[in-house]
Structure formats: structure tokens, C-alpha cells
N, CA, C and O atoms as a DFTB+ gen file, in Angstrom:
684 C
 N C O
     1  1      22.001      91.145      36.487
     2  2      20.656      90.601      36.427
     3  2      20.550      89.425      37.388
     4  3      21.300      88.454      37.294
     5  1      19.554      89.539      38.363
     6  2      19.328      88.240      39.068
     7  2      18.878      87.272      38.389
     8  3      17.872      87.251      37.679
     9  1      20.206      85.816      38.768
    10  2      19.545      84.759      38.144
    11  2      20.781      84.517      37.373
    12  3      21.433      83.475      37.434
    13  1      21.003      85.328      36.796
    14  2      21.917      85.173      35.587
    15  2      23.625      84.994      36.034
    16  3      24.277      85.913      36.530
    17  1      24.039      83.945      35.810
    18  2      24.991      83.250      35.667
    19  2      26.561      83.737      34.901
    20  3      27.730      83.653      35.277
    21  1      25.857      84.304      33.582
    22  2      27.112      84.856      33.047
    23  2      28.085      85.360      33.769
    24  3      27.708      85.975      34.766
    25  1      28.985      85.310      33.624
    26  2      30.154      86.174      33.764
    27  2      30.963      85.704      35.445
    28  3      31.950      86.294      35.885
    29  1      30.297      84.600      36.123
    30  2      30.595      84.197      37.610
    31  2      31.585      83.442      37.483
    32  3      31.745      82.697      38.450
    33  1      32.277      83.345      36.714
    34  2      33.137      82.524      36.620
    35  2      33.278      81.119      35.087
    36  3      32.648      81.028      34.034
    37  1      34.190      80.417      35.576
    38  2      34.481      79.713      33.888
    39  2      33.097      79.217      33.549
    40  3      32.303      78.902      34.435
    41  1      32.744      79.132      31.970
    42  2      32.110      78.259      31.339
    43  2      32.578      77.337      30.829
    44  3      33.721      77.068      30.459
    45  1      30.757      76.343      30.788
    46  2      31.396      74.832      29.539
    47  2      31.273      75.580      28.246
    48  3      31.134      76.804      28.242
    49  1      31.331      74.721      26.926
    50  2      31.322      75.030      25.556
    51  2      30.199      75.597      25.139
    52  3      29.981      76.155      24.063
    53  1      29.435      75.409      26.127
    54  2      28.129      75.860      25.982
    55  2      27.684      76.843      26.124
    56  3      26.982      77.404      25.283
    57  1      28.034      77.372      27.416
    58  2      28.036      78.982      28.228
    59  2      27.567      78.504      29.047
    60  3      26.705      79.307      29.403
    61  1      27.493      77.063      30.111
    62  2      26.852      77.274      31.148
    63  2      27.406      77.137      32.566
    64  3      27.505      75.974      32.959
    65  1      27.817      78.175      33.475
    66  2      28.390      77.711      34.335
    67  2      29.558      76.433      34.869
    68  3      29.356      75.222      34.954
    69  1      30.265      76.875      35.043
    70  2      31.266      75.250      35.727
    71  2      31.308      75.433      36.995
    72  3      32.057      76.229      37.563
    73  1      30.413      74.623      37.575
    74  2      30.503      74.577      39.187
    75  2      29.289      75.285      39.710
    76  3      28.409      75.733      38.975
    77  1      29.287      75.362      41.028
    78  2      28.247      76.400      41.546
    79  2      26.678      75.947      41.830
    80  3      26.504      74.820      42.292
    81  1      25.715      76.655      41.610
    82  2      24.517      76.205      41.936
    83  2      23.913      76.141      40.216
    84  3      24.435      76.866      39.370
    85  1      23.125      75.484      39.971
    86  2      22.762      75.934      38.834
    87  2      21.327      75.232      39.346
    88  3      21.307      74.342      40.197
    89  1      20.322      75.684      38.799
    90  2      18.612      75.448      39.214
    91  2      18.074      74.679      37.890
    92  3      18.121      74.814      36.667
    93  1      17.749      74.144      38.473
    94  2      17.297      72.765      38.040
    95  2      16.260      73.212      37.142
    96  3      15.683      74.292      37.270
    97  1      15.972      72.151      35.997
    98  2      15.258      72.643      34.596
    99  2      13.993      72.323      35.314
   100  3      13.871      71.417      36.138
   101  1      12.809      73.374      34.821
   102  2      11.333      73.275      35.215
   103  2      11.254      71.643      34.192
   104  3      11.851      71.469      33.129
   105  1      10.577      70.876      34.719
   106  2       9.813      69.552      34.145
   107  2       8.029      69.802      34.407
   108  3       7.520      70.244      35.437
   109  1       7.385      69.416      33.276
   110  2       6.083      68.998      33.453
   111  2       5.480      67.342      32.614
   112  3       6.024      66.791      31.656
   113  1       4.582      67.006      33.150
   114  2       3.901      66.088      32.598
   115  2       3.411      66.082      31.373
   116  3       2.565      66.918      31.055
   117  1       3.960      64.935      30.301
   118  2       3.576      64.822      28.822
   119  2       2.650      63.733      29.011
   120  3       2.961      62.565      29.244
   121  1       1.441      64.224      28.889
   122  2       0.445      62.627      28.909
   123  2      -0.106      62.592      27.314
   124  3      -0.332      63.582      26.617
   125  1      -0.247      61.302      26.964
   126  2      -0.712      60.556      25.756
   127  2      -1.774      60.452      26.411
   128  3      -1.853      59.814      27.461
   129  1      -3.077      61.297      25.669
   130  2      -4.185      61.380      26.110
   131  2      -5.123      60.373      24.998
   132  3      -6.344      60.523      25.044
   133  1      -4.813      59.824      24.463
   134  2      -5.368      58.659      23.721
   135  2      -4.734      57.266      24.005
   136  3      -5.454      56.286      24.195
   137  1      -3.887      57.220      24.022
   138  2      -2.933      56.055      24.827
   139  2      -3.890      55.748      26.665
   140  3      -3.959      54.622      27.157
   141  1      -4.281      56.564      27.107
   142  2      -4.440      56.982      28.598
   143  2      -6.300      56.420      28.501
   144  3      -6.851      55.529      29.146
   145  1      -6.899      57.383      27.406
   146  2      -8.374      56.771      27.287
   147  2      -8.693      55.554      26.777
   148  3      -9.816      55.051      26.754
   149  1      -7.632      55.072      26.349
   150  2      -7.984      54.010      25.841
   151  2      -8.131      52.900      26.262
   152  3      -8.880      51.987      25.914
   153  1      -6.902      53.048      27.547
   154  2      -6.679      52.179      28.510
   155  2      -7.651      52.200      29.449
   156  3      -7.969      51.173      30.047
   157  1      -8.312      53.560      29.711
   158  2      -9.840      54.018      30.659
   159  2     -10.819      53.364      29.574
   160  3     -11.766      52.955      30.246
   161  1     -11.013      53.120      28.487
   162  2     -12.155      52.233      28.146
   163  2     -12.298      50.925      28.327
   164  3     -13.450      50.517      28.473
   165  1     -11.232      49.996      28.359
   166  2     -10.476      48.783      28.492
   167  2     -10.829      48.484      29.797
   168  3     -11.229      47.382      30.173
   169  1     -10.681      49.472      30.491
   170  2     -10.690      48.693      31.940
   171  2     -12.118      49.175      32.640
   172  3     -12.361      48.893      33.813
   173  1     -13.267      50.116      31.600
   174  2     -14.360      50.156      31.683
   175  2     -15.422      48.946      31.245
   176  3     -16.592      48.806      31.602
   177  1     -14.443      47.939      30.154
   178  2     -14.815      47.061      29.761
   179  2     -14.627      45.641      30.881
   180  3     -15.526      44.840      31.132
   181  1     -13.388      45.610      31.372
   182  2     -13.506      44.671      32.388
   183  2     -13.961      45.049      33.445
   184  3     -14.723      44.151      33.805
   185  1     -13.962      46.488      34.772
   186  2     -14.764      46.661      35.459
   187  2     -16.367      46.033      35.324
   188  3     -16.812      45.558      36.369
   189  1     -17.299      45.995      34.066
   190  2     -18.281      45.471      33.187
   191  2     -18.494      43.983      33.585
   192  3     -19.471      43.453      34.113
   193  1     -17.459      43.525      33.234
   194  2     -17.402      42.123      33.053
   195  2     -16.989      41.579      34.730
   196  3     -17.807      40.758      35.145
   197  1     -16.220      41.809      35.406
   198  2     -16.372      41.714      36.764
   199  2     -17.673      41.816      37.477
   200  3     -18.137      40.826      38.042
   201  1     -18.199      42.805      37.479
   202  2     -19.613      42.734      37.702
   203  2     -20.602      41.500      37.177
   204  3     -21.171      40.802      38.017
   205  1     -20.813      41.218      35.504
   206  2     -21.377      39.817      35.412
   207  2     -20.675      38.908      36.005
   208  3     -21.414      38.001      36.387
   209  1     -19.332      38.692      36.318
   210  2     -19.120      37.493      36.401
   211  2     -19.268      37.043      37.730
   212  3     -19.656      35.892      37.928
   213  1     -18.880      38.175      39.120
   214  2     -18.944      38.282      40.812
   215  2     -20.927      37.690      40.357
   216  3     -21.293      36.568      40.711
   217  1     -21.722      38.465      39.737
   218  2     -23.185      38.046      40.158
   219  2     -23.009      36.524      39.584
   220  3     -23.229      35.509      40.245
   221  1     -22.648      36.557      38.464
   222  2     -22.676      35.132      37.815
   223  2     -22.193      33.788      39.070
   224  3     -22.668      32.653      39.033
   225  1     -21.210      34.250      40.066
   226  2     -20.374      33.296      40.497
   227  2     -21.515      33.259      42.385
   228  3     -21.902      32.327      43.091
   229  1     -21.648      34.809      42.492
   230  2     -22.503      34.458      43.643
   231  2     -23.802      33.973      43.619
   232  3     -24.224      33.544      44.692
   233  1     -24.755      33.925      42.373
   234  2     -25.970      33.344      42.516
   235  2     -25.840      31.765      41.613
   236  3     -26.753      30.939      41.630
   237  1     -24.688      31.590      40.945
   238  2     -24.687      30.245      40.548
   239  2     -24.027      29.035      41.240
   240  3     -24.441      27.889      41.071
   241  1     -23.101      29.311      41.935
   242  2     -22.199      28.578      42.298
   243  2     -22.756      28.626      43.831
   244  3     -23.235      27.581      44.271
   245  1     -22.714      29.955      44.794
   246  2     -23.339      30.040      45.812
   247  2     -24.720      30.139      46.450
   248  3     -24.939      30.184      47.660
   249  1     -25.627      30.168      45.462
   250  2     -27.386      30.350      45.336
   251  2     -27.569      31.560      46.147
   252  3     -28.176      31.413      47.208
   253  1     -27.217      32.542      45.882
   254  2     -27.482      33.855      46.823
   255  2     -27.982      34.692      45.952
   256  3     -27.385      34.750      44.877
   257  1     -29.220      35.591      46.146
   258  2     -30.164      35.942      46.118
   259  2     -29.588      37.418      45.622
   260  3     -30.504      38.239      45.572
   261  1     -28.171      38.008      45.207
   262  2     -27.370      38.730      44.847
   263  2     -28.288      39.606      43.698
   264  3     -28.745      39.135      42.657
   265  1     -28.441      41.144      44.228
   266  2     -29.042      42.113      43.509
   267  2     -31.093      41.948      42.770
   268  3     -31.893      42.777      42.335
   269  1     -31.133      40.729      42.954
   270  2     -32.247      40.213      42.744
   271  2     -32.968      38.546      43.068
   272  3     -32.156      37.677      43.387
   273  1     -33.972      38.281      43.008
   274  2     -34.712      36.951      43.856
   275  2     -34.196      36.013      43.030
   276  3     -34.125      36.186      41.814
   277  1     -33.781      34.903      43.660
   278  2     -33.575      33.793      42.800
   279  2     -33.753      32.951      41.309
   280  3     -33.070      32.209      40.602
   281  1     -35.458      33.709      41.306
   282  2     -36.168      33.378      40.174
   283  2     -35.763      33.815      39.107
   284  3     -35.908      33.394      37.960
   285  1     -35.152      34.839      39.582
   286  2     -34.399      35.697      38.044
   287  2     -33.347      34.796      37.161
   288  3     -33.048      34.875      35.969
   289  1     -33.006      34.119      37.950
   290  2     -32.400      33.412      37.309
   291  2     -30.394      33.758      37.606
   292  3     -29.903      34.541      38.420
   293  1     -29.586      32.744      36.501
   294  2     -27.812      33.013      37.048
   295  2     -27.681      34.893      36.271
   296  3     -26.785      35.472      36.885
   297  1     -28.187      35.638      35.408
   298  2     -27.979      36.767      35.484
   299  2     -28.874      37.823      36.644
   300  3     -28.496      38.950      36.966
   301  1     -29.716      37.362      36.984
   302  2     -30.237      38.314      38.132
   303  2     -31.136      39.250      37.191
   304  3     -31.671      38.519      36.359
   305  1     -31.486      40.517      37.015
   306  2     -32.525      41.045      36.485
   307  2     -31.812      42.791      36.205
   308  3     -30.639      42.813      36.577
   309  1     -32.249      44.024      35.704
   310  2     -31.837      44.958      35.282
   311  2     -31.084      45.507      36.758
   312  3     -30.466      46.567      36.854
   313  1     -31.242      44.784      37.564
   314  2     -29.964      45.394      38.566
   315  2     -28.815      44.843      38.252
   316  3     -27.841      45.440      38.713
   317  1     -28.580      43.843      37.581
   318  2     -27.311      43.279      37.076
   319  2     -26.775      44.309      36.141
   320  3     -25.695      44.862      36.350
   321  1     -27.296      44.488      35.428
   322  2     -26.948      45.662      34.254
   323  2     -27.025      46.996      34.999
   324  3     -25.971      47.599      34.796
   325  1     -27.731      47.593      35.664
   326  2     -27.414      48.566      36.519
   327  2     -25.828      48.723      36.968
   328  3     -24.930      49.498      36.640
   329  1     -25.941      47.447      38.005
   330  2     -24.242      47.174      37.994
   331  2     -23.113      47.674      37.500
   332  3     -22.274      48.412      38.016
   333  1     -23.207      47.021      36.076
   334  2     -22.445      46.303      35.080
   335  2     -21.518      48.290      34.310
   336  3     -20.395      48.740      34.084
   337  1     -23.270      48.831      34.211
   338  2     -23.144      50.416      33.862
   339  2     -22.214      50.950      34.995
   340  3     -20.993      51.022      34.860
   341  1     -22.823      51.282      36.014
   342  2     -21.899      52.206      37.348
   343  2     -20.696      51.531      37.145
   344  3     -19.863      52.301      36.666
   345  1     -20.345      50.600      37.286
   346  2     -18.462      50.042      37.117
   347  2     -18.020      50.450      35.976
   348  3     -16.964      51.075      36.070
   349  1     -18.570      50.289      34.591
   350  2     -17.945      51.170      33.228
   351  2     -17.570      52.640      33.630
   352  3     -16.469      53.190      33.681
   353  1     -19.206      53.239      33.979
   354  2     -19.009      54.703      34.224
   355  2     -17.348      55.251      35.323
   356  3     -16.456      56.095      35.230
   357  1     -17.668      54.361      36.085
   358  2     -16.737      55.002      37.220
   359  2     -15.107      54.303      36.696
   360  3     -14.161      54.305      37.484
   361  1     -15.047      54.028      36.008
   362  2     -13.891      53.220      35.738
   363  2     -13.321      54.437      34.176
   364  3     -12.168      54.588      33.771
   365  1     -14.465      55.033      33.689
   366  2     -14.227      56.323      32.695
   367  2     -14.289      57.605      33.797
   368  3     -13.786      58.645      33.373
   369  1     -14.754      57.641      34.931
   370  2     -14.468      58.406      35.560
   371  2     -13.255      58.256      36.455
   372  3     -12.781      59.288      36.930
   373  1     -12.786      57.271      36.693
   374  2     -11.205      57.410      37.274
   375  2     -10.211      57.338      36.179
   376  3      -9.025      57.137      36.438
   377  1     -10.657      57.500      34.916
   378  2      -9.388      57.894      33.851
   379  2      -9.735      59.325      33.968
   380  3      -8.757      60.028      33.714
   381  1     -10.637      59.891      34.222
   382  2     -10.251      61.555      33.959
   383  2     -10.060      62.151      34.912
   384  3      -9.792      63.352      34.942
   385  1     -10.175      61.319      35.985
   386  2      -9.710      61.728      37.406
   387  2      -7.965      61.837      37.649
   388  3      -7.319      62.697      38.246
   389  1      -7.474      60.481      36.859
   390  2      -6.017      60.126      36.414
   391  2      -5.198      61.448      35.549
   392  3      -4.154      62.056      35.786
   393  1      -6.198      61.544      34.474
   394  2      -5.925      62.422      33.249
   395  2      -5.821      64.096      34.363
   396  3      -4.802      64.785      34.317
   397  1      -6.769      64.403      35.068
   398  2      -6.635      66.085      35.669
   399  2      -5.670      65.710      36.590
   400  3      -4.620      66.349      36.515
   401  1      -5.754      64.638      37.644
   402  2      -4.399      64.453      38.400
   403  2      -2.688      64.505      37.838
   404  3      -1.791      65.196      38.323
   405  1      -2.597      63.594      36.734
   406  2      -1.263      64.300      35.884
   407  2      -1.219      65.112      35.524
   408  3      -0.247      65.542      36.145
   409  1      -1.578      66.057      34.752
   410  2      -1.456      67.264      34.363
   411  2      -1.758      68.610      35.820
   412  3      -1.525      69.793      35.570
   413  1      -2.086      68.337      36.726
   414  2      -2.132      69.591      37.296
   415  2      -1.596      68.669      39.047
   416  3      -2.543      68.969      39.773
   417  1      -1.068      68.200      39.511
   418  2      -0.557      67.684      41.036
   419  2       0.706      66.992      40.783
   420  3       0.781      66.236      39.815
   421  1       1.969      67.226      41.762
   422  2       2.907      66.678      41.839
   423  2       2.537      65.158      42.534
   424  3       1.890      65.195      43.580
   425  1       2.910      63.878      42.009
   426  2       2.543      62.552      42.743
   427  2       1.470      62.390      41.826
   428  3       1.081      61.252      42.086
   429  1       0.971      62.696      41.190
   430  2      -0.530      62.198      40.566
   431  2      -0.866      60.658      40.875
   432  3      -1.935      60.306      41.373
   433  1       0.169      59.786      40.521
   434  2      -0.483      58.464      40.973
   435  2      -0.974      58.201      42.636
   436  3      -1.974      57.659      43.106
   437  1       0.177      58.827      43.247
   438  2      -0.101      58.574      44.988
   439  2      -1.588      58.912      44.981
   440  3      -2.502      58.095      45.092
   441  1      -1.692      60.142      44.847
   442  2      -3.149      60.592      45.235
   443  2      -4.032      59.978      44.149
   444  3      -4.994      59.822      44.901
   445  1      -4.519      59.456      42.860
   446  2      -5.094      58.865      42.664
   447  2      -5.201      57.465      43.018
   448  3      -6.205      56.819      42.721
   449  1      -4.013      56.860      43.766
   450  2      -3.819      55.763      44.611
   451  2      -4.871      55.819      45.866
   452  3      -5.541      54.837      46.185
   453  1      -4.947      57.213      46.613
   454  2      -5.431      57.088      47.483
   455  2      -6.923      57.381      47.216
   456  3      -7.724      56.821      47.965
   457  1      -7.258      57.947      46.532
   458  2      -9.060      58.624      46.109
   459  2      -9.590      57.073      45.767
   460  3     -10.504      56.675      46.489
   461  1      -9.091      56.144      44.713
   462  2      -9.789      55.304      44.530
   463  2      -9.841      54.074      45.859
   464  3     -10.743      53.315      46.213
   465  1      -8.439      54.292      46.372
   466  2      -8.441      52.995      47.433
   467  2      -9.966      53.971      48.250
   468  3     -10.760      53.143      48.697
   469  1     -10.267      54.893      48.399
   470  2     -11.102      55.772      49.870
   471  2     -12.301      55.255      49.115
   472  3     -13.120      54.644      49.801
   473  1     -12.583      55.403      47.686
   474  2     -13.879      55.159      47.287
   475  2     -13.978      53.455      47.008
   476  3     -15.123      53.020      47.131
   477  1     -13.159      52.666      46.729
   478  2     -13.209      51.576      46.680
   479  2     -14.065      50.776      48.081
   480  3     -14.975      49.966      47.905
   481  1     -13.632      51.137      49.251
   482  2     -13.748      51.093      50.528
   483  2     -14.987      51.363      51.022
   484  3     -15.597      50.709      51.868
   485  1     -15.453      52.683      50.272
   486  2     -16.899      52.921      50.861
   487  2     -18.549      52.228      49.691
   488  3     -19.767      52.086      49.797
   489  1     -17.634      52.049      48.866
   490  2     -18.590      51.095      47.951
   491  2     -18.534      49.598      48.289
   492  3     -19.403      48.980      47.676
   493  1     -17.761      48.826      49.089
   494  2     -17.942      47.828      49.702
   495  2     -18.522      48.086      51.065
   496  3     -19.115      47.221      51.711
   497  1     -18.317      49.336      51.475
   498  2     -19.507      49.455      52.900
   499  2     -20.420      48.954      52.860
   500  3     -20.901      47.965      53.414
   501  1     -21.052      50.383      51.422
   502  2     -22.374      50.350      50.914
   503  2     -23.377      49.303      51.255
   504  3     -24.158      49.605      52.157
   505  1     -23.488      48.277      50.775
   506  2     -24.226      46.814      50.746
   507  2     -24.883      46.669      51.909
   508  3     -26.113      46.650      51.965
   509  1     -23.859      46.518      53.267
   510  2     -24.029      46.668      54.846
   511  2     -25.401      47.533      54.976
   512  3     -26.320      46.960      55.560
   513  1     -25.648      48.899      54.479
   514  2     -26.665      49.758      54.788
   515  2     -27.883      49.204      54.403
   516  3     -28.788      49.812      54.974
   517  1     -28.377      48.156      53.556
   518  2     -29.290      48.096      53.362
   519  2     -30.035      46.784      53.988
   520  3     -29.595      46.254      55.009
   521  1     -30.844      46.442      53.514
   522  2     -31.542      45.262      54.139
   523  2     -31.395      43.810      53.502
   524  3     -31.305      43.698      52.279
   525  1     -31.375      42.883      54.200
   526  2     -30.786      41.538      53.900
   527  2     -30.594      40.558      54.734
   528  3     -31.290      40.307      55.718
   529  1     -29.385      39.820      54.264
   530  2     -28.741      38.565      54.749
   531  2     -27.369      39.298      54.640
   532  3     -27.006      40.306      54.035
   533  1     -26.750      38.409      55.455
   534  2     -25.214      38.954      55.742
   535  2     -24.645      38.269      54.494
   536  3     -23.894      38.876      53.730
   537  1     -24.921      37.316      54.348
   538  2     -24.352      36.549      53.151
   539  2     -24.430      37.489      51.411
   540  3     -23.565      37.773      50.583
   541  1     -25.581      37.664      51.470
   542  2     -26.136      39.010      50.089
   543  2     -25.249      40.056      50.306
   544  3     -24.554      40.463      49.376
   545  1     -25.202      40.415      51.125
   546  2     -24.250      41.949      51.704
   547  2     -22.626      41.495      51.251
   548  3     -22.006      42.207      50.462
   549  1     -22.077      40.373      51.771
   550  2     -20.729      39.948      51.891
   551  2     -20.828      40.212      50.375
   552  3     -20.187      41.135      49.872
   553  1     -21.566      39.471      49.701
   554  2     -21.414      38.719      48.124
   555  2     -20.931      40.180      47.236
   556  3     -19.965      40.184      46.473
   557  1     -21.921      41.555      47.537
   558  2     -22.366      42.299      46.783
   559  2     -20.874      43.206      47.051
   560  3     -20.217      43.799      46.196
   561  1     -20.594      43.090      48.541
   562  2     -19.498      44.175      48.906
   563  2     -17.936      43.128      48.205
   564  3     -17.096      43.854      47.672
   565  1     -17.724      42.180      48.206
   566  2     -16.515      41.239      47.376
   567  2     -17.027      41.491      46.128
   568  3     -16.199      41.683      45.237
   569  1     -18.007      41.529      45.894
   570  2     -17.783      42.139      44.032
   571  2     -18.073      43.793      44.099
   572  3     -18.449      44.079      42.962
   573  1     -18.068      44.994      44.911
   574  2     -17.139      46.154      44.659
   575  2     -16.128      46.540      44.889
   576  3     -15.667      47.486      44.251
   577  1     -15.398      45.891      45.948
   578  2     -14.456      45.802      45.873
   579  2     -13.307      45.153      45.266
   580  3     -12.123      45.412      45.485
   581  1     -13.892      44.090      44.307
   582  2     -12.836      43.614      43.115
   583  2     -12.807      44.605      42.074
   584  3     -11.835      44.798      41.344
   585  1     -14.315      45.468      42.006
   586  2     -14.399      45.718      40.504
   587  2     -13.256      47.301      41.058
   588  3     -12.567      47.786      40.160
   589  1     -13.176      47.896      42.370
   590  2     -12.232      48.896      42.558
   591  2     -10.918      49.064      42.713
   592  3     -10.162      50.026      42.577
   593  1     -10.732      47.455      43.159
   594  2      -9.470      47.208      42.777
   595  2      -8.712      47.085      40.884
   596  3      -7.607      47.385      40.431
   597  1      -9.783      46.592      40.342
   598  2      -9.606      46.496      39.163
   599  2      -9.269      47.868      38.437
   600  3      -8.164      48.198      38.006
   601  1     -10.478      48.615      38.389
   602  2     -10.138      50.106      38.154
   603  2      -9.101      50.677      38.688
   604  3      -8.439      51.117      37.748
   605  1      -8.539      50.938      39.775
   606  2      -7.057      51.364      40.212
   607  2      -6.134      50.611      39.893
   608  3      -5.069      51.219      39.780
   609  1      -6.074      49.489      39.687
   610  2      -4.971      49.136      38.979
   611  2      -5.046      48.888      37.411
   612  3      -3.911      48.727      36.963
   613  1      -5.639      48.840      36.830
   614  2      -5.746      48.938      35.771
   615  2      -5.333      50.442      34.974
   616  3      -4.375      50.633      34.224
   617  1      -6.452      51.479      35.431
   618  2      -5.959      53.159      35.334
   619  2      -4.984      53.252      35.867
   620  3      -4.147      53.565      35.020
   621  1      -4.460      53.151      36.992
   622  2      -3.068      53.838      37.248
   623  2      -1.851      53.223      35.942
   624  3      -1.312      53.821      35.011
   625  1      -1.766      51.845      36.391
   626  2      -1.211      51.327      34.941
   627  2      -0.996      52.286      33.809
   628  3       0.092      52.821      33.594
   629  1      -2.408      52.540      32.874
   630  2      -2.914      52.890      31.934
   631  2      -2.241      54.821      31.779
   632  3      -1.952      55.599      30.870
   633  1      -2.268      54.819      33.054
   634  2      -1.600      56.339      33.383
   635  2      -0.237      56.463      33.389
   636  3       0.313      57.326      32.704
   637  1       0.507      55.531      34.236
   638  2       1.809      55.730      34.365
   639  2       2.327      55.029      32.817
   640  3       3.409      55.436      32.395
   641  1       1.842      54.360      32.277
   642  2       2.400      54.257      30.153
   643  2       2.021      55.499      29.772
   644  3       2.819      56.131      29.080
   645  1       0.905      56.033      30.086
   646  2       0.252      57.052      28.606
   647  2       1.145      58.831      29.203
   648  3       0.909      59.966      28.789
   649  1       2.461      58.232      30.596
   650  2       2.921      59.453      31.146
   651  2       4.214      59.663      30.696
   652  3       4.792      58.681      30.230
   653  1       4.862      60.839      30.733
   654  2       6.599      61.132      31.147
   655  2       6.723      62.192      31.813
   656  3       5.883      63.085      31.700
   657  1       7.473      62.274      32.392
   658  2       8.257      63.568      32.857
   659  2       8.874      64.355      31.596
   660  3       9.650      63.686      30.914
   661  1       8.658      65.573      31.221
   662  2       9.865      66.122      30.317
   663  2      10.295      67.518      30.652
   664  3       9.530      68.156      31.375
   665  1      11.257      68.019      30.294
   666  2      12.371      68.979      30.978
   667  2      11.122      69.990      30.182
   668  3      10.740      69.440      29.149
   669  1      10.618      70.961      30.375
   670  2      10.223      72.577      29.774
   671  2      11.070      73.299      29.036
   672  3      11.938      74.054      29.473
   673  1      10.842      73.090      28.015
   674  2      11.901      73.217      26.495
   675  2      11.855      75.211      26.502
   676  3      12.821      75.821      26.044
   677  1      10.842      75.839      26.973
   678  2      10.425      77.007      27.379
   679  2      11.762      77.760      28.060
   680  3      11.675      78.983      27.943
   681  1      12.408      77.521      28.423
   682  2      13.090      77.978      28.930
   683  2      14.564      78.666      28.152
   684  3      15.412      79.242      28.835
């Protein structure tokens, strides 16, 4: 039978080959998928709070006109909360981005390393496209890009605890 080992020579106590090639045990990914979301809500909660605090720090401390007119006051107006939502959301969307990347890609962190650094990057573009002051633009693109740094490191974190490698008992 191809494959099969028996009889090629000595065994351990076990029956398995002494010496030779022997092929390596299939391993797959054991993820703690509550351990993993939980940590994706957590860091949906500070993604959240990054957002108030970047507007909090650019229209109080710096008087910039950040997501809304001055008058609004140090929270700014339902674009603050607009905000505040898209960074939760996307911060529950890079845990299940984390969650399908372990279970189905060899490297799962690399490449979720790299998807969020690519989107991190183009959400600090963003700001640039629209109309303004360079200063509003700077303010808006340093607070998406904290809140994407936050989310990738936070989820990957949250991924590589809620992960293991284990040998395929299947066999």
C-alpha cells in the first residue's frame, strides 16, 4: 500500500517507523471564537473612543473646524457619531476578517497584517479628497489612521490568543 510504512524496516513501541521519512502530521487552526469576538468588541469599543477623543483633542486643544463648524461646539455634531459608528463597525469587521483568515489561509496574521495596514492607509488618504483646509484634512487623516492602527493591533492580538496550531487527531 502506498504510504504505508509497515513492514520497511524496525519499529518504535509504537509501530512507527525508526528512521526514514515519515510525513509530517496534518495541523489546522483551533480558534476560540468567543475569546476572538470578544476581543473584536473591545477594540470596537476603543476604535469608538479614539474617534471622540482625536475630535475632542483637534477642535479643543487645536480649534479646528474637524468634521463640523466650530459652533458645534468640543463634540462637533452627528458627524462625530457618524465617526465614532464606522470605527466600531470596521473594527467588528476586521475580527471576522481575522476569524475567516485563521480558519481558511496559511499566515492568517501576515495577510490580515497587510489588508488592514492597505485599508488603514487609504482611510487617511480619504480626508485629502475633499474640500477644506490642509489643517482639517491633516487632523481628520491622524485620527484614521490611529483608529487603524488601533484595530490591527488590537485584533491581531485578540487573534493570535483566541489561536493554536493543533496536530489533526483525524488521522
Amino acid at each position: 500500500m502506498v504510504g504505508d510504512f509497515r513492514g520497511q524496516g524496525p519499529e518504535d513501541e509504537y509501530g512507527n517507523p525508526q528512521g526514514g521519512y515519515q510525513p509530517p502530521a496534518p495541523v489546522h487552526t483551533q480558534v476560540n471564537a468567543g475569546r476572538l469576538w470578544a476581543g473584536g468588541v473591545a477594540a470596537a469599543v476603543v476604535a469608538a473612543l479614539i474617534g471622540v477623543v482625536g475630535v475632542l483633542i483637534a477642535r479643543a486643544m487645536f480649534q479646528l473646524a474637524v468634521l463640523s463648524p466650530k459652533t458645534n461646539g468640543a463634540f462637533g455634531d452627528e458627524k462625530t457619531i457618524t465617526l465614532c459608528v464606522v470605527a466600531a463597525v470596521a473594527a467588528l469587521l476586521a475580527t471576522a476578517l481575522a476569524h475567516l483568515l485563521l480558519v481558511s489561509t496559511p499566515s492568517p496574521l501576515s495577510y490580515f497584517g497587510w489588508i488592514v495596514g492597505l485599508v488603514t492607509v487609504a482611510a487617511a488618504v480619504v480626508p485629502f479628497l475633499g474640500s477644506g483646509t490642509w489643517p482639517v484634512h491633516f487632523a481628520q487623516a491622524v485620527i484614521h489612521a490611529v483608529i487603524g492602527m488601533a484595530i490591527g493591533g488590537l485584533v491581531s492580538n485578540a487573534a493570535a490568543s483566541a489561536s493554536r496550531l493543533e496536530l489533526d487527531k483525524r488521522r
